[in-house]
PDB file of N, CA, C, O and CB in Angstrom:
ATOM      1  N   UNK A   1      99.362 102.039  95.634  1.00  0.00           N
ATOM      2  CA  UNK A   1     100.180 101.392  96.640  1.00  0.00           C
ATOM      3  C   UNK A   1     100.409  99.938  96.231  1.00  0.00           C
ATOM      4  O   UNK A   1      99.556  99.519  95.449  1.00  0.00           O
ATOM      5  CB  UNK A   1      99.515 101.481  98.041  1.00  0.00           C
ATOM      6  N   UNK A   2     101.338  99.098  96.569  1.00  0.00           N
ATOM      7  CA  UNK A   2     102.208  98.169  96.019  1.00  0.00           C
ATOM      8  C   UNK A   2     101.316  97.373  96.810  1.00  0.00           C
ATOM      9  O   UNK A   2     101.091  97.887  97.906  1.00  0.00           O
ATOM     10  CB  UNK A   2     103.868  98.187  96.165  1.00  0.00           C
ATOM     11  N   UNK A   3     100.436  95.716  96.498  1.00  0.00           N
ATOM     12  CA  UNK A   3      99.960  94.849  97.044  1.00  0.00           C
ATOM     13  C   UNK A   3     101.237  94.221  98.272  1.00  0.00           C
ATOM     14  O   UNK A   3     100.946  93.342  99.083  1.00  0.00           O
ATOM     15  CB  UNK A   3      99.420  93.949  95.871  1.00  0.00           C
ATOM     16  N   UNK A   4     102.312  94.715  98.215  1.00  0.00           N
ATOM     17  CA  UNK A   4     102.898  94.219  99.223  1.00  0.00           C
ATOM     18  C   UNK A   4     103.315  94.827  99.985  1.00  0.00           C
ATOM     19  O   UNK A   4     104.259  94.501 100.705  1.00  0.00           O
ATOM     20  CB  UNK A   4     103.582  93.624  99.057  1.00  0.00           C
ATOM     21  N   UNK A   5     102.667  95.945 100.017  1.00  0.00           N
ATOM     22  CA  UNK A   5     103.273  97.289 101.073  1.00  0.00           C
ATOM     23  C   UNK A   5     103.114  96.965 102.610  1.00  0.00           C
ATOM     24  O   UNK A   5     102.320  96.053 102.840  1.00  0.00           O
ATOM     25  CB  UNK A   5     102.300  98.869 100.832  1.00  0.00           C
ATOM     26  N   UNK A   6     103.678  97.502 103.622  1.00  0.00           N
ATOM     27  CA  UNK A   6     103.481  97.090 104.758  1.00  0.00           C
ATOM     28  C   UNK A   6     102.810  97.864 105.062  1.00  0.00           C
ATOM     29  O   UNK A   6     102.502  97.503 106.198  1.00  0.00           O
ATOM     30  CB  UNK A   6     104.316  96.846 105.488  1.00  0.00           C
ATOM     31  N   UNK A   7     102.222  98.897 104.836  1.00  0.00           N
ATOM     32  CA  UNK A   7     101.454 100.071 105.020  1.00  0.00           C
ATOM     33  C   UNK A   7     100.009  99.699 104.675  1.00  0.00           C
ATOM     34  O   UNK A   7      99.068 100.086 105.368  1.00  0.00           O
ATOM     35  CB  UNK A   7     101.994 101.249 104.156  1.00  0.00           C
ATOM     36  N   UNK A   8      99.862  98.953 103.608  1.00  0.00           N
ATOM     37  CA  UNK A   8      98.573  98.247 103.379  1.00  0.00           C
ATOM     38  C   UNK A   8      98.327  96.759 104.088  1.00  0.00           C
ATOM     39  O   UNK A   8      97.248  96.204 104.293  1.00  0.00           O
ATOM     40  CB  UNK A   8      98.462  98.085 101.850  1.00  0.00           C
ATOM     41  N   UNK A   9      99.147  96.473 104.276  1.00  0.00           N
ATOM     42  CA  UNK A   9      98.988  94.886 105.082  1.00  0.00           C
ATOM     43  C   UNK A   9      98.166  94.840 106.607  1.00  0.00           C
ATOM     44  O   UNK A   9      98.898  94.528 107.547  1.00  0.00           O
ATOM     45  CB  UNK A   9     100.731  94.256 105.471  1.00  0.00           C
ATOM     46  N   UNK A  10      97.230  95.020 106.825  1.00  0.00           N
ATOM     47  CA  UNK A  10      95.929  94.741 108.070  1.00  0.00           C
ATOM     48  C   UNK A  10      95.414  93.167 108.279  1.00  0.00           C
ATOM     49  O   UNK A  10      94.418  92.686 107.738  1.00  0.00           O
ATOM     50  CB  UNK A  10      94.360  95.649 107.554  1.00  0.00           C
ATOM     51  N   UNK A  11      96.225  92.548 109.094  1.00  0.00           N
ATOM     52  CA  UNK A  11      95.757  91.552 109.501  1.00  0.00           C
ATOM     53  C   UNK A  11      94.270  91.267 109.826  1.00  0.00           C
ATOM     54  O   UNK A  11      93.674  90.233 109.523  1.00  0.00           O
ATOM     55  CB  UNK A  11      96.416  91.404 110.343  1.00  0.00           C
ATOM     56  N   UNK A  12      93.836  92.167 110.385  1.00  0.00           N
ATOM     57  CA  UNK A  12      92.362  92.870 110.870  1.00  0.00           C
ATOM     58  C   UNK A  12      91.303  93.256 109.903  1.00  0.00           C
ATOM     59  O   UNK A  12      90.157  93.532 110.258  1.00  0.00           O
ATOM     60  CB  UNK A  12      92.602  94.191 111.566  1.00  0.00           C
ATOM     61  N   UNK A  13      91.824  93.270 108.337  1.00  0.00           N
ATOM     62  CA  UNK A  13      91.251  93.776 107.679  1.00  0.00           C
ATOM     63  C   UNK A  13      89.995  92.462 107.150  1.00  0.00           C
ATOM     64  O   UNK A  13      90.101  91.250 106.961  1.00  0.00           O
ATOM     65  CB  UNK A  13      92.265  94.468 106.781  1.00  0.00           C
ATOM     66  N   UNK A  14      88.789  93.481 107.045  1.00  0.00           N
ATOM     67  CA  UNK A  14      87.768  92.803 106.394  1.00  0.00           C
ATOM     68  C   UNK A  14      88.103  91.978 105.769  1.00  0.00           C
ATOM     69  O   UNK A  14      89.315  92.047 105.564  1.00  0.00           O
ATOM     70  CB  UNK A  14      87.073  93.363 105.739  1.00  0.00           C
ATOM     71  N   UNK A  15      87.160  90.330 104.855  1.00  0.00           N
ATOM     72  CA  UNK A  15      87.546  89.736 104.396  1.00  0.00           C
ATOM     73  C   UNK A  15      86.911  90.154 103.077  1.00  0.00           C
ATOM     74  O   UNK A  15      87.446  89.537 102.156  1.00  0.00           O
ATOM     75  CB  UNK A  15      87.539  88.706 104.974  1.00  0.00           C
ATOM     76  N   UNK A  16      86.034  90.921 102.695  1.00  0.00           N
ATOM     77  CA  UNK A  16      85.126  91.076 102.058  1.00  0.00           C
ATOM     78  C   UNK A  16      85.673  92.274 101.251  1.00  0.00           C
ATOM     79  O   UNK A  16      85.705  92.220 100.022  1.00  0.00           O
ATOM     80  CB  UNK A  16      83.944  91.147 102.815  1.00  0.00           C
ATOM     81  N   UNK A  17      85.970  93.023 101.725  1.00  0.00           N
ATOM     82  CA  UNK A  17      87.080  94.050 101.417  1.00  0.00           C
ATOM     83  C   UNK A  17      88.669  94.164 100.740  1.00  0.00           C
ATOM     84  O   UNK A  17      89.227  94.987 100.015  1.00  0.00           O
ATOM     85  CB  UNK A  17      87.235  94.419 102.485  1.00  0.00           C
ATOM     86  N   UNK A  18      89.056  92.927 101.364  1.00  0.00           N
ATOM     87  CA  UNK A  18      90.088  92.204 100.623  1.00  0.00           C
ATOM     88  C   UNK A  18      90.230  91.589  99.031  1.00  0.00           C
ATOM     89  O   UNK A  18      91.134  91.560  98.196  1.00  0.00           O
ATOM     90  CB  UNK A  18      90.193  91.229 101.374  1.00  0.00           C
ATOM     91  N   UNK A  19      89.144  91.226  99.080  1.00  0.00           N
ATOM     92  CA  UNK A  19      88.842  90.698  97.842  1.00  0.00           C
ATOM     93  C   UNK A  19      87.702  91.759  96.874  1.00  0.00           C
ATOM     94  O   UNK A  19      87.019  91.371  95.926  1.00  0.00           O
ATOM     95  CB  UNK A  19      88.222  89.172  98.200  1.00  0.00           C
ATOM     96  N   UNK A  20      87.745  92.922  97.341  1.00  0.00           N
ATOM     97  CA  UNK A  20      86.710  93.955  96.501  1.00  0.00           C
ATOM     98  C   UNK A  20      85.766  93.555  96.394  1.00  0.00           C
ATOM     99  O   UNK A  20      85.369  93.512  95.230  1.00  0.00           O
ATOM    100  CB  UNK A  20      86.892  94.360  95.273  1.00  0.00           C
ATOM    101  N   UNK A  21      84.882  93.058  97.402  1.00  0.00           N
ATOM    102  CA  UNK A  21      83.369  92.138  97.255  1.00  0.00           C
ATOM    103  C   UNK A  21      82.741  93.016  97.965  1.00  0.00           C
ATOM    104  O   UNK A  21      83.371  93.854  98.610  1.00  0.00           O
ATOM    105  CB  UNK A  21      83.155  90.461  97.898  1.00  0.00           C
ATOM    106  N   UNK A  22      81.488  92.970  97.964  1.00  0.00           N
ATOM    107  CA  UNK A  22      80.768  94.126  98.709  1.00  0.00           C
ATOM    108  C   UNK A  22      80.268  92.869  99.820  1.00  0.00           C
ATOM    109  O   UNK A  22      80.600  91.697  99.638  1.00  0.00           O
ATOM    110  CB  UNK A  22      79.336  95.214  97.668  1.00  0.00           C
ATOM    111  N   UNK A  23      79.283  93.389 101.176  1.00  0.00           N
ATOM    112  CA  UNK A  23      79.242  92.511 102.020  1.00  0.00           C
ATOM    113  C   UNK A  23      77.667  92.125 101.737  1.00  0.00           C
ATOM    114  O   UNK A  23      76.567  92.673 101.798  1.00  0.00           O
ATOM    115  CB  UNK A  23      79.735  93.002 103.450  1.00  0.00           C
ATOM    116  N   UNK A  24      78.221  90.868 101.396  1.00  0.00           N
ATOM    117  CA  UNK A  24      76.340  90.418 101.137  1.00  0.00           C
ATOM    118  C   UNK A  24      76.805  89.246 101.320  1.00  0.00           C
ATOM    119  O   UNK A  24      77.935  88.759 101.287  1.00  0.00           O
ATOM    120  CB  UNK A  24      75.245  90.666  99.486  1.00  0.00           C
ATOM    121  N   UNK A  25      74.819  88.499 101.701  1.00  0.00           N
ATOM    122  CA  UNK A  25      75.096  87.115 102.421  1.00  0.00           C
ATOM    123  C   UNK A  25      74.971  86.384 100.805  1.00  0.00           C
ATOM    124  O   UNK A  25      75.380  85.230 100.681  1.00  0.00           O
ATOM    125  CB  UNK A  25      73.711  86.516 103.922  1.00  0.00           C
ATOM    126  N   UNK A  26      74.614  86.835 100.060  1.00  0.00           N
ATOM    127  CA  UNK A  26      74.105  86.404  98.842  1.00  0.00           C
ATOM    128  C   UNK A  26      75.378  86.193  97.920  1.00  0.00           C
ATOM    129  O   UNK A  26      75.113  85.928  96.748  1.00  0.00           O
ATOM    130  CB  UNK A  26      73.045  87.449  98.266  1.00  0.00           C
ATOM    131  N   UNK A  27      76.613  86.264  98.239  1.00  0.00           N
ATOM    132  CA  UNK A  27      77.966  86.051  97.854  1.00  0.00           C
ATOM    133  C   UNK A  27      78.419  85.473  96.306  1.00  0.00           C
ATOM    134  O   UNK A  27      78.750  84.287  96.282  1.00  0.00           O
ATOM    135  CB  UNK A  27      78.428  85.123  98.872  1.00  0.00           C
ATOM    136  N   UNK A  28      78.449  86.034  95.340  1.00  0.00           N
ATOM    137  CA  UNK A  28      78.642  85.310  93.881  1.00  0.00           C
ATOM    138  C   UNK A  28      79.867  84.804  94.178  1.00  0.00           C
ATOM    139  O   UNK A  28      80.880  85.414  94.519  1.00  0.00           O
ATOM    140  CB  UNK A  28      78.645  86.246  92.432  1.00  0.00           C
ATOM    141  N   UNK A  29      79.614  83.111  93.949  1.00  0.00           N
ATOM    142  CA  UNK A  29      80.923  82.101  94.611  1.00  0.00           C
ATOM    143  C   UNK A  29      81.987  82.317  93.127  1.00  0.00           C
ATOM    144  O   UNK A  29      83.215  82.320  93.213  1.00  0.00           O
ATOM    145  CB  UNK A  29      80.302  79.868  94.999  1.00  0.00           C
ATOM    146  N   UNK A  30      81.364  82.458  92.045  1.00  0.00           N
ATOM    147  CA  UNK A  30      82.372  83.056  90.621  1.00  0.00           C
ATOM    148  C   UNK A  30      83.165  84.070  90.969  1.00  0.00           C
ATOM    149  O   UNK A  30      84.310  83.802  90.602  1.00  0.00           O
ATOM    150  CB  UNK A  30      81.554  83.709  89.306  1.00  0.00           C
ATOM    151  N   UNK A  31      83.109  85.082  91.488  1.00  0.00           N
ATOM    152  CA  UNK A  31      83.062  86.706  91.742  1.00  0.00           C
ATOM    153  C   UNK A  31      84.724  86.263  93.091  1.00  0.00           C
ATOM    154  O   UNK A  31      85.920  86.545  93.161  1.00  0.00           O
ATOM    155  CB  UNK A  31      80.795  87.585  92.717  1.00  0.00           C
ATOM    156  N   UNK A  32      83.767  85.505  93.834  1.00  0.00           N
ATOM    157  CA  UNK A  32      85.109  85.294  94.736  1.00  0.00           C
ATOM    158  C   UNK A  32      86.201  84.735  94.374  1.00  0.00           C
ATOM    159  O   UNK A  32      87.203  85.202  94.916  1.00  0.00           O
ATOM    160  CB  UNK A  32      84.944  84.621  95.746  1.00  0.00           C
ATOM    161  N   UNK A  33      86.470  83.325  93.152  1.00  0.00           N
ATOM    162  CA  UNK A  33      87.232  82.619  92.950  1.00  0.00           C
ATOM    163  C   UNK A  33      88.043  83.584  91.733  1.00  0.00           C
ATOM    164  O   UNK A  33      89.210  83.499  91.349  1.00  0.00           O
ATOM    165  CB  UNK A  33      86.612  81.252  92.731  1.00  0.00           C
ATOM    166  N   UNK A  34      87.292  84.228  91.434  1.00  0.00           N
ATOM    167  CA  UNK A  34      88.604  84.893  90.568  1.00  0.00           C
ATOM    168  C   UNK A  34      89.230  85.782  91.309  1.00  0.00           C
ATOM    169  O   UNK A  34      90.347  86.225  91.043  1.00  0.00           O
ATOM    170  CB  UNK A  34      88.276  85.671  89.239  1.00  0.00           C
ATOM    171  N   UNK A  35      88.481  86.127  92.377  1.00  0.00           N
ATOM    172  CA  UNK A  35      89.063  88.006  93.128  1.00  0.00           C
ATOM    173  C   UNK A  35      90.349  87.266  93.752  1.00  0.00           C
ATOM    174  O   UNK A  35      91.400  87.895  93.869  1.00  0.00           O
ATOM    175  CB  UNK A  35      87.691  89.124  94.876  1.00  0.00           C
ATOM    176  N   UNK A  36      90.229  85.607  94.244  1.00  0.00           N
ATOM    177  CA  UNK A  36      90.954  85.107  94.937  1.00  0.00           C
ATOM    178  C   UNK A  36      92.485  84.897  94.242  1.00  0.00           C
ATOM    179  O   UNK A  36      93.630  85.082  94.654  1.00  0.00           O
ATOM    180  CB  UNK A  36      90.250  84.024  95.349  1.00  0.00           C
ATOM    181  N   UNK A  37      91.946  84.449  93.068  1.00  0.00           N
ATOM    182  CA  UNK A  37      93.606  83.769  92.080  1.00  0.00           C
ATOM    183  C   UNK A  37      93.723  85.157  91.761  1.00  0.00           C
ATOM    184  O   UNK A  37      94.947  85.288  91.766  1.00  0.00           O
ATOM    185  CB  UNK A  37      93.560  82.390  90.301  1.00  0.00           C
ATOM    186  N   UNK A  38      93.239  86.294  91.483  1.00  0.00           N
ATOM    187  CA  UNK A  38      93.547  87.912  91.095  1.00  0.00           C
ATOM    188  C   UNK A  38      94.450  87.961  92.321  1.00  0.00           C
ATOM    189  O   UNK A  38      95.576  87.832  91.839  1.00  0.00           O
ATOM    190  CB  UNK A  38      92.067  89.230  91.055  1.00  0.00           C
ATOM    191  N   UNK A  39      94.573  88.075  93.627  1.00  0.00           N
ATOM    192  CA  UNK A  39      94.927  88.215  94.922  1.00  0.00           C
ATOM    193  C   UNK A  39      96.071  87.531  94.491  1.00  0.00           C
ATOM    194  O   UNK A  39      97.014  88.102  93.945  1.00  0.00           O
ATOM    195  CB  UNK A  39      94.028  87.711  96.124  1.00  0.00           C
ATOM    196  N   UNK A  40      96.022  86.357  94.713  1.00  0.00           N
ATOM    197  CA  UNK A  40      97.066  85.543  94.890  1.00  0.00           C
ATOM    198  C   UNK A  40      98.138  85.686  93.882  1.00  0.00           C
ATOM    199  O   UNK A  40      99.344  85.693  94.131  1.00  0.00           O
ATOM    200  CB  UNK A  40      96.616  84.279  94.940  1.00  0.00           C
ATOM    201  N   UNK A  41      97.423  85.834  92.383  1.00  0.00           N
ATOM    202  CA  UNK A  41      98.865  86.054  91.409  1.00  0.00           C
ATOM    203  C   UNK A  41      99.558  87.338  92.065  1.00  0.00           C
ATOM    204  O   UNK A  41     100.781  87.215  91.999  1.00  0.00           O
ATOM    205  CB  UNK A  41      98.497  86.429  89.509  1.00  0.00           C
ATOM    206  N   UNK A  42      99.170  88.516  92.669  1.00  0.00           N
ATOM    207  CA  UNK A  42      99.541  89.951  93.287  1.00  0.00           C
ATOM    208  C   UNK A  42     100.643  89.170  94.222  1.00  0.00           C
ATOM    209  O   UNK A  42     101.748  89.179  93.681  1.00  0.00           O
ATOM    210  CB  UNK A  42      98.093  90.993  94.223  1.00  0.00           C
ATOM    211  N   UNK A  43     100.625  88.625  95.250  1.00  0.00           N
ATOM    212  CA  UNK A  43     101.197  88.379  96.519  1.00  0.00           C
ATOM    213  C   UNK A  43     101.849  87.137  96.675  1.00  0.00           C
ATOM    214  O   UNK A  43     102.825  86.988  97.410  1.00  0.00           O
ATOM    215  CB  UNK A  43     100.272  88.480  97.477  1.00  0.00           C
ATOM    216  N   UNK A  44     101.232  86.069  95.871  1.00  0.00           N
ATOM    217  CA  UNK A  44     102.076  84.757  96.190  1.00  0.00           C
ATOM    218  C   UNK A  44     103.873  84.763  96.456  1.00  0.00           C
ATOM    219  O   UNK A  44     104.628  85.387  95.711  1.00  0.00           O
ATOM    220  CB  UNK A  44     101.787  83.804  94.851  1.00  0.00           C
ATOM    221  N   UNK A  45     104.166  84.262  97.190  1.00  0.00           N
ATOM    222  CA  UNK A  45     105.901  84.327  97.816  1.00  0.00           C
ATOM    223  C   UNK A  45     106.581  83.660  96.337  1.00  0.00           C
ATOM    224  O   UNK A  45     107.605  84.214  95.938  1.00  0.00           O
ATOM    225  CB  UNK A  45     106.331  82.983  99.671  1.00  0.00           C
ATOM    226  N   UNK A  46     106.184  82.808  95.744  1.00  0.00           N
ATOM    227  CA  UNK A  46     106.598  82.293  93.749  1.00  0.00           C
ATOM    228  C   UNK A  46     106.848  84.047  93.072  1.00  0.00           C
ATOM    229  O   UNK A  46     107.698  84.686  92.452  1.00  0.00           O
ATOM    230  CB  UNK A  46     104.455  81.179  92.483  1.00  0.00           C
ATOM    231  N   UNK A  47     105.874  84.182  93.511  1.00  0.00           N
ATOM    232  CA  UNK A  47     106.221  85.806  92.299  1.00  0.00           C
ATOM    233  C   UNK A  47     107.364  86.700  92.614  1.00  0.00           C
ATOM    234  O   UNK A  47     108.061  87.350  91.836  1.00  0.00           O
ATOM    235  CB  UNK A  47     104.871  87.116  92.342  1.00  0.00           C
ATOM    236  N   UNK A  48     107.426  86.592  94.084  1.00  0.00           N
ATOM    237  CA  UNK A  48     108.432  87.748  95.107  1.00  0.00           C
ATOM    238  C   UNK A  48     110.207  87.196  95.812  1.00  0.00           C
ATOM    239  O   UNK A  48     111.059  87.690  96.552  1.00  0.00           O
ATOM    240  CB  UNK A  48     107.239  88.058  96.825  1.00  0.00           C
ATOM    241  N   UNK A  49     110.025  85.950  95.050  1.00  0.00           N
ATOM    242  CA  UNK A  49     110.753  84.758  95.119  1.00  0.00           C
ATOM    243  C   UNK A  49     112.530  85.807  95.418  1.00  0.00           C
ATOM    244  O   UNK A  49     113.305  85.689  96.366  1.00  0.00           O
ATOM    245  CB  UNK A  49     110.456  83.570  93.317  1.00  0.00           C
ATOM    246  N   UNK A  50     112.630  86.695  94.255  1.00  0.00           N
ATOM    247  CA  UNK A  50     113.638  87.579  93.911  1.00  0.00           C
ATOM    248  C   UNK A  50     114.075  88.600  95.153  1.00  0.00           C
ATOM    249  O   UNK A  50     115.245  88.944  95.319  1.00  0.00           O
ATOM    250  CB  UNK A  50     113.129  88.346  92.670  1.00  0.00           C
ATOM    251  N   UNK A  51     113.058  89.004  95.941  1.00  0.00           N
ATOM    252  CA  UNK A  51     113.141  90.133  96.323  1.00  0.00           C
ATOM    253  C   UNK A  51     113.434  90.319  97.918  1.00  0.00           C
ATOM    254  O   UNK A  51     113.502  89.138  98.261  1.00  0.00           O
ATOM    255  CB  UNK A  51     112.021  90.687  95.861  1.00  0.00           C
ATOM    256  N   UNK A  52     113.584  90.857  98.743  1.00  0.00           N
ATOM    257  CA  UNK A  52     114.477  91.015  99.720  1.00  0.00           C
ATOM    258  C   UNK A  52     113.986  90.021 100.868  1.00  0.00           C
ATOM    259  O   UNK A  52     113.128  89.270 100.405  1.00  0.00           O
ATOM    260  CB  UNK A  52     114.578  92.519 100.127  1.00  0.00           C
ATOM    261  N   UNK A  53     114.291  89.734 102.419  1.00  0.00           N
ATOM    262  CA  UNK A  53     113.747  88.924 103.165  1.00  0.00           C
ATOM    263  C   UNK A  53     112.912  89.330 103.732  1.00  0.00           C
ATOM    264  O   UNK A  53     112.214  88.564 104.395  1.00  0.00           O
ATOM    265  CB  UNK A  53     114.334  88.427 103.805  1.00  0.00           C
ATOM    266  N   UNK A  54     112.633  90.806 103.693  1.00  0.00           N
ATOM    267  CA  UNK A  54     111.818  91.291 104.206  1.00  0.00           C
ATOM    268  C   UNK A  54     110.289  91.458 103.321  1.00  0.00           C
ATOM    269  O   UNK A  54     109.179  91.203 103.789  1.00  0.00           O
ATOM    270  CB  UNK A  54     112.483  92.354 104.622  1.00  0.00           C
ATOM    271  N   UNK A  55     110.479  91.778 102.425  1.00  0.00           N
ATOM    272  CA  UNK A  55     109.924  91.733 101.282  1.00  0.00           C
ATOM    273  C   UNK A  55     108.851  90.203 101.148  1.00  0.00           C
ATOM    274  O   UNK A  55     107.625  90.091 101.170  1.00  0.00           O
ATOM    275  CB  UNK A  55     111.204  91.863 100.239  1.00  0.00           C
ATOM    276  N   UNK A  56     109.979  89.151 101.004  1.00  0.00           N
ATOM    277  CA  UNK A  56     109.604  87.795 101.063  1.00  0.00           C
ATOM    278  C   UNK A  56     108.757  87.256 102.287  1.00  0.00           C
ATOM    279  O   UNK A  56     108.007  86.279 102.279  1.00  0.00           O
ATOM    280  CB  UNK A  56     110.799  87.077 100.985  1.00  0.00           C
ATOM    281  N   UNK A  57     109.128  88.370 103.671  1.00  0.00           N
ATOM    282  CA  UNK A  57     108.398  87.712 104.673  1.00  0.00           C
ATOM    283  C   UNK A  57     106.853  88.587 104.430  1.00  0.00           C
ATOM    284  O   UNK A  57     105.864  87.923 104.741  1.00  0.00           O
ATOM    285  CB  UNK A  57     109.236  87.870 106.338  1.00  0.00           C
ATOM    286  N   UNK A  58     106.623  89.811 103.976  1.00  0.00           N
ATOM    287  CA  UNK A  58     105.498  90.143 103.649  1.00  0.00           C
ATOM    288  C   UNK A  58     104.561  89.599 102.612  1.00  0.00           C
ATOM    289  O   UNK A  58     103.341  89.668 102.768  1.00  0.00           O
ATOM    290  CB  UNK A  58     105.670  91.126 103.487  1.00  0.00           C
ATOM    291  N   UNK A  59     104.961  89.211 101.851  1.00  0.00           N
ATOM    292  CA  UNK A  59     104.225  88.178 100.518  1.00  0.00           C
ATOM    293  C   UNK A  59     103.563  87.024 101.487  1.00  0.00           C
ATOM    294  O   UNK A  59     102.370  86.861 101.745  1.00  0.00           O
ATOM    295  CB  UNK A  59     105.645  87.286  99.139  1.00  0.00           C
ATOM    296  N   UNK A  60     104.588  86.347 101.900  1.00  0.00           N
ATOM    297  CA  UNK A  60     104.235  84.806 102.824  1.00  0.00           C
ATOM    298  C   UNK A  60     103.178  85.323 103.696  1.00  0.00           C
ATOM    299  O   UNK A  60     102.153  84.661 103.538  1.00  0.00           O
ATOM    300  CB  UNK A  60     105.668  84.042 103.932  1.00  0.00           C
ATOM    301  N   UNK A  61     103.001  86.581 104.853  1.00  0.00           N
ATOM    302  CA  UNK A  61     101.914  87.176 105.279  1.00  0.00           C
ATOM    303  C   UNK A  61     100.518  87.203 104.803  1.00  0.00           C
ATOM    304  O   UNK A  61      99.486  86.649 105.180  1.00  0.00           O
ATOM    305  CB  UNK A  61     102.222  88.148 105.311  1.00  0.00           C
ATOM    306  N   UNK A  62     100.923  88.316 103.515  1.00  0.00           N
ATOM    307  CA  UNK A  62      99.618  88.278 102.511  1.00  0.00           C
ATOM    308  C   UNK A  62      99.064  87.657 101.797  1.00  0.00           C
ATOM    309  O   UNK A  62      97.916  87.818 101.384  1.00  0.00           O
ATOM    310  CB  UNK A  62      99.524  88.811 101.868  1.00  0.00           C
ATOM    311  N   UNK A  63     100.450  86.169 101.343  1.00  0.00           N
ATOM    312  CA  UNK A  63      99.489  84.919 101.058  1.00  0.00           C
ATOM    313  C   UNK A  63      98.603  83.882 101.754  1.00  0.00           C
ATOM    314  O   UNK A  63      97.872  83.035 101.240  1.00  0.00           O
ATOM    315  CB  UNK A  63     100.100  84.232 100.585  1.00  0.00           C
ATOM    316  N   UNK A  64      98.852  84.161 103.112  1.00  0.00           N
ATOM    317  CA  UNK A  64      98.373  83.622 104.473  1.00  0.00           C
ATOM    318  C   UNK A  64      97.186  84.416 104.585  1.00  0.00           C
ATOM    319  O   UNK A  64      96.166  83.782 104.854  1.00  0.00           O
ATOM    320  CB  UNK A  64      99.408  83.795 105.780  1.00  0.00           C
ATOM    321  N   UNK A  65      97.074  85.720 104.435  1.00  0.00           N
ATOM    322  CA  UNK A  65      95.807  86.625 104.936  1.00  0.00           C
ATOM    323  C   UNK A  65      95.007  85.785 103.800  1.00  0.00           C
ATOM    324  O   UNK A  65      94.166  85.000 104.241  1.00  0.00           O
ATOM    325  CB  UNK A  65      95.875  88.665 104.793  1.00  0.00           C
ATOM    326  N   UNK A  66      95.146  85.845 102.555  1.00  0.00           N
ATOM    327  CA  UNK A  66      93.927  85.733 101.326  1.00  0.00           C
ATOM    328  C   UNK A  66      93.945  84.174 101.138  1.00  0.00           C
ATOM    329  O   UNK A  66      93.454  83.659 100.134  1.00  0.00           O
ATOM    330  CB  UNK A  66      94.328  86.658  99.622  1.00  0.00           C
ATOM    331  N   UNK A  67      94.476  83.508 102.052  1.00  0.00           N
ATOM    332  CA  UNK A  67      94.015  82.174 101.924  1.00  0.00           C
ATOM    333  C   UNK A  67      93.109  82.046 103.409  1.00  0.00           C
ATOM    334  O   UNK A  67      91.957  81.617 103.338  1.00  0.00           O
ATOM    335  CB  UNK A  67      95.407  81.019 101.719  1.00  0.00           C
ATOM    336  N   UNK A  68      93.477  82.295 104.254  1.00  0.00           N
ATOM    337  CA  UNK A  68      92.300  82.487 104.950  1.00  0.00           C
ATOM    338  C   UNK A  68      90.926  83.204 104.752  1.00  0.00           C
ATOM    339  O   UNK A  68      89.837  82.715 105.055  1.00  0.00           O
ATOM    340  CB  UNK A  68      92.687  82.902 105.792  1.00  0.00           C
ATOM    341  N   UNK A  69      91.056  83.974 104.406  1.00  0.00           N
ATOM    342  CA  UNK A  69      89.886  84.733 103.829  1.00  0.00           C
ATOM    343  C   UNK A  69      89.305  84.340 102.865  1.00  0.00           C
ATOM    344  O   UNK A  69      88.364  85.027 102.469  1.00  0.00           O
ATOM    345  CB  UNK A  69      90.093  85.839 103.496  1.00  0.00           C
ATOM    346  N   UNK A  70      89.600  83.281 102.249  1.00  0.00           N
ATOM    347  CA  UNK A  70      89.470  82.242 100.568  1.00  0.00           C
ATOM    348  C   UNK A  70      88.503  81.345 101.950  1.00  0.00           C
ATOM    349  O   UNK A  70      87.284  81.239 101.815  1.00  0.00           O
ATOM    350  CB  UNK A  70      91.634  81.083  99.384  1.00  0.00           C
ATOM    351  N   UNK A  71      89.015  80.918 102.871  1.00  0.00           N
ATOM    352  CA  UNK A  71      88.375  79.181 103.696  1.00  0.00           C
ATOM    353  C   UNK A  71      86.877  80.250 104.128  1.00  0.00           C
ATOM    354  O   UNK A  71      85.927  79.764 104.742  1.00  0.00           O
ATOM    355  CB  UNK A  71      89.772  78.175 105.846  1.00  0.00           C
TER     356      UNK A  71
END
């Protein structure tokens, strides 16, 4: 499924899960910062720049979900 599918897009969704991390308090801060720029090169609205408005308004979404989930 396409990182920008609307079918995959869960506002609700785990944060931990998002980023393929398993849930531990013990968190490898390495492990996150790449899962994060991995995420972000997928979804950033720069990459999707081309593609429809609808399209464009889902990127801007999912770059909003994985930057919150980054804080």
């Amino acid at each position: 499924m396409s990182a920008l599918s609307t079918d995959a897009l869960d506002l609700q969704q785990d944060f931990f899960a998002l980023f393929g991390l398993p849930r531990d308090f013990a968190l490898d801060v390495d492990r996150l910062d790449q899962a994060y720029r991995d995420r972000q090169a997928q979804v950033h609205p720069d990459r999707h720049a081309h593609r429809s408005d609808a399209e464009k308004r889902v990127s801007m979404q999912w770059a909003t979900q994985v930057n919150e989930a980054y804080r």
